[in-house]
C-alpha positions, 0 to 999 in steps of 0.5 A: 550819391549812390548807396554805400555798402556797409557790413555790419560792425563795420566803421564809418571810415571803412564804409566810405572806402568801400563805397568809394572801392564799389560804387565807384570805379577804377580806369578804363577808356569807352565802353558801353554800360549795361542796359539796366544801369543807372543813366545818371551815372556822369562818370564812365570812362576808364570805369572797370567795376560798378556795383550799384545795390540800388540797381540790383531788381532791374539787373536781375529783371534782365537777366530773367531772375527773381528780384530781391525782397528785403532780407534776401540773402542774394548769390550775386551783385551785378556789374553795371560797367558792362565788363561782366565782373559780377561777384558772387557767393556760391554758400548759402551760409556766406551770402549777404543780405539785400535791403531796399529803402524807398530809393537806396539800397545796401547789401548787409553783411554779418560781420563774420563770413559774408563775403562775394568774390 
């Protein structure tokens, strides 16, 4: 299963529908997935979004950016469906943070005004 996204203080049941709402995806028919997206993904047709936290250094490798330290507040997740619908945060202030635990990943969202959009 991929890695769920859940801010803190936030409940069980809203983590999974935002794992469910990001990890996952909406409907759209073929296309192609960006390069540094996960292999193993099985479903991909009618896929619109996918915000895979677990995928985010090797997006960023190819994009010729920094990768991501634990507790690094990041400005932008990328979009593995190949649509290019990466959210971002221009704030500083706003900015959630990246964790990496040997082979998951999350971001970390304060409660109060992180947000991507």
């Amino acid at each position: 299963m991929y890695p769920s996204v859940r801010p803190h203080g936030c409940s069980r049941r809203n983590a999974l529908l935002l794992t469910l709402l990001f990890g996952f995806a909406i409907t759209r028919s073929a296309f192609a997935l960006e390069p540094w997206a996960d292999s193993k993904l099985t479903v991909t047709n009618g896929l619109e979004l996918w915000l895979d936290a677990s995928r985010q250094n090797t997006a960023r490798t190819a994009q010729k950016l920094p990768t991501l330290n634990n507790s690094t507040a990041t400005d932008t997740w990328f979009d593995g469906s190949g649509l290019n619908r990466h959210v971002t945060q221009r704030l500083t202030d706003s900015r959630p943070r990246f964790f990496s635990v040997v082979n998951s990943a999350s971001f970390r969202f304060d409660g109060k005004d992180d947000f991507f959009s």
